[in-house]
C-alpha positions as CSV (number, residue, x, y, z in Angstrom):
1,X,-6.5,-22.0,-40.6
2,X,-4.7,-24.3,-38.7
3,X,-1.4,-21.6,-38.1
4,X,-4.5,-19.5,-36.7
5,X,-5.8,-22.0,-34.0
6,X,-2.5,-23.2,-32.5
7,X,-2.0,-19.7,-30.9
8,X,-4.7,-18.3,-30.2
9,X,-5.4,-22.4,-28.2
10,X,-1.9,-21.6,-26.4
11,X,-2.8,-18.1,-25.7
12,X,-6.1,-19.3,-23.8
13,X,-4.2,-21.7,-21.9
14,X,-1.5,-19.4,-20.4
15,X,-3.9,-16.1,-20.1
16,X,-4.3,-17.1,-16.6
17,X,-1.2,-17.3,-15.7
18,X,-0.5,-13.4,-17.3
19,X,-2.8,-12.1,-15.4
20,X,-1.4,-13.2,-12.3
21,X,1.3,-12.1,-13.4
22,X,0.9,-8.3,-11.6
23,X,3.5,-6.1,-11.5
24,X,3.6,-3.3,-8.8
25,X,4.9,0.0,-9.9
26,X,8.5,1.5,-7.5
27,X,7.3,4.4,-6.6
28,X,9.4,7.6,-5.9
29,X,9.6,10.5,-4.2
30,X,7.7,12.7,-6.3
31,X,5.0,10.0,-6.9
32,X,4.6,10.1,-2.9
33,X,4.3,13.9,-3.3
34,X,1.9,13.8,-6.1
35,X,-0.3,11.2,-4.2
36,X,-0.7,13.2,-1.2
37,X,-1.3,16.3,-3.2
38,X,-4.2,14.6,-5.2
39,X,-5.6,14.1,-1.9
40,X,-5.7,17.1,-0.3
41,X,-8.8,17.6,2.1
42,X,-7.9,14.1,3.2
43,X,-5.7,11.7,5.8
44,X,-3.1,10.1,3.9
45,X,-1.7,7.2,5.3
46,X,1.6,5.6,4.0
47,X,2.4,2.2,5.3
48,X,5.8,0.4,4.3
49,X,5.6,-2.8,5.4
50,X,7.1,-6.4,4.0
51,X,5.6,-9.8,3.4
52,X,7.9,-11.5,6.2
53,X,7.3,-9.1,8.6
54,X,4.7,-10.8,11.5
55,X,3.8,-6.7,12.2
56,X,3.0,-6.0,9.3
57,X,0.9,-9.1,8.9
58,X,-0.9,-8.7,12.2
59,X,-1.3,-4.8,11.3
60,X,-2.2,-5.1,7.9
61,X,-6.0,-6.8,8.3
62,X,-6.6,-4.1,11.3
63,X,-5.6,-1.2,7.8
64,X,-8.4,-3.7,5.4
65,X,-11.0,-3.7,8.2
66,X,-10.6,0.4,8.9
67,X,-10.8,1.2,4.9
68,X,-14.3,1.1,4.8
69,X,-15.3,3.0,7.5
70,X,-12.9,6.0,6.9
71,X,-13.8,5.8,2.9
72,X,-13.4,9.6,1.2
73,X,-12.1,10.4,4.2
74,X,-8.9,8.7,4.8
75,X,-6.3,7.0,1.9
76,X,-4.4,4.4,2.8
77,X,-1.2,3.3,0.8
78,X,1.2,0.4,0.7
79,X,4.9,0.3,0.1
80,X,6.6,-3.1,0.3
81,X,10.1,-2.8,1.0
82,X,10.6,-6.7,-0.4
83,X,13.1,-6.8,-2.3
84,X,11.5,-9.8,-4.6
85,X,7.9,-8.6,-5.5
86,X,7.2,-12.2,-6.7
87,X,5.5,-12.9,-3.1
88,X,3.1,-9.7,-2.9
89,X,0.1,-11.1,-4.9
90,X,-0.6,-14.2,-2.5
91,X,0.5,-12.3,0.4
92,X,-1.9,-9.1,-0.8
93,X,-5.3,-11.5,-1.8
94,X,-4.8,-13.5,1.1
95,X,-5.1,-10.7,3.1
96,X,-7.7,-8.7,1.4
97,X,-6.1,-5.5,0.9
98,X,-8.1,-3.4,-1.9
99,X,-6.4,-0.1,-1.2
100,X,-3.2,0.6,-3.5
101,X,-0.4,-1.0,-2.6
102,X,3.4,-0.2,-4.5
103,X,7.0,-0.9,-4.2
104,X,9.1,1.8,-2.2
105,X,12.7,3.3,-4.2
106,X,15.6,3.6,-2.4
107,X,15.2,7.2,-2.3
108,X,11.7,7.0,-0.4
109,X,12.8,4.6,2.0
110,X,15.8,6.9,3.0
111,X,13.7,9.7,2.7
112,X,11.1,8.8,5.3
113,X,13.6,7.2,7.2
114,X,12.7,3.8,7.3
115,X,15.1,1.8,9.5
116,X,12.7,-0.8,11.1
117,X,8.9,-2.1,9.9
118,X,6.0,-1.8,9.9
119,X,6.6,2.0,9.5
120,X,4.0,4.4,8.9
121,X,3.8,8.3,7.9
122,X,0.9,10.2,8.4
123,X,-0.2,13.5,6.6
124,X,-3.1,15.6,7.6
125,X,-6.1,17.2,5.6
126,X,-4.0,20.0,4.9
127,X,-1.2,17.7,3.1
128,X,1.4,18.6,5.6
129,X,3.2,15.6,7.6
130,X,1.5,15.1,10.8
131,X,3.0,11.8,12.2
132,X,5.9,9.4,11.7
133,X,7.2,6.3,13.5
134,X,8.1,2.8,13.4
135,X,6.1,-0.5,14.4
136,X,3.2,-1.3,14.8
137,X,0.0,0.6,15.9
138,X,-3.0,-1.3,17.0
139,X,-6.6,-0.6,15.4
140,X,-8.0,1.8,18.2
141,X,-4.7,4.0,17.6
142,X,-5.0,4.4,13.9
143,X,-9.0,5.2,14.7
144,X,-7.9,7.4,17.0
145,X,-5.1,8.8,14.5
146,X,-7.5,8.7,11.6
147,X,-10.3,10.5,13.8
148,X,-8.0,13.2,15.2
149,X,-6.5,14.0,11.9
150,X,-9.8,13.9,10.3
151,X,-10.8,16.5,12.8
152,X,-8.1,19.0,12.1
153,X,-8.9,21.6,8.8
C-alpha cells in the first residue's frame, strides 16, 4: 500500500507544475493553409509577433480587446517567432490573449516574408491574401481593416 501512496503523493505535488508546462505547436506552411481554409467566409488575421518586442506588446492587448467584438467574423492567430518558447505562457496570461496562438517554422517566416515585427498578414472572406506588412497597426486600423474586409464577399 505504501509503494501505492508515495507516487501518486509526488504526482499531486508536481501536477501543477505539468500543466504549466504548455507546449505550443511549430506550425507550417500547410497548417497556415489549412487554418485559413477552415475559415473561409471569414477575416483571417495572422500576427507574428515576439515576447521582447515593445510592438508587439503595445499591439497585442489592442488584438485581445478587438476579439470579442469581431467574434464569427474575424480569426485572429499568433505566431511567436522566439526562439525559446519557455517565456510565451507568462507573457500570453499576462496579457490575456484567448485566441490561438503557435510557434512560426522557418519556412513560414520566409514564406510571408517576415524581416521585422510585429508583422501581420491579412486574408479576406474569400481566403485569398488581402494585406501584408510590417509594424504595428493601431486599434482603429485593424477595425477599419477588419470592417473593410468583413465587407468584401
Amino acid at each position: 500500500m505504501k509503494r501505492f501512496i508515495l507516487p501518486l503523493l509526488l504526482l499531486t505535488l508536481f501536477l501543477p507544475c505539468l500543466a504549466q508546462a504548455q507546449e505550443y505547436k511549430t506550425v507550417g506552411l500547410k497548417d497556415l493553409t489549412s487554418i485559413v481554409a477552415q475559415n473561409k467566409g471569414k477575416v483571417v488575421m495572422l500576427n507574428f509577433f515576439a515576447t521582447w518586442c515593445p510592438p508587439c506588446r503595445e499591439e497585442i492587448p489592442d488584438l485581445v480587446s478587438l476579439a470579442p467584438k469581431y467574434e464569427g467574423k474575424v480569426v485572429i492567430v499568433g505566431l511567436s517567432v522566439d526562439e525559446d518558447a519557455s517565456t510565451l505562457p507568462a507573457f500570453l496570461k499576462r496579457l490575456k490573449v484567448d485566441y490561438p496562438v503557435y510557434r512560426a517554422s522557418e519556412d513560414v517566416i520566409r514564406a510571408f516574408n517576415v524581416r521585422t515585427i510585429p508583422h501581420n498578414v491579412f486574408y479576406g472572406k474569400n481566403g485569398r491574401l488581402a494585406l501584408m506588412g510590417s509594424g504595428m497597426v493601431s486599434k482603429k486600423e485593424l477595425t477599419e481593416i477588419f470592417d473593410s474586409l468583413g465587407e468584401q464577399k
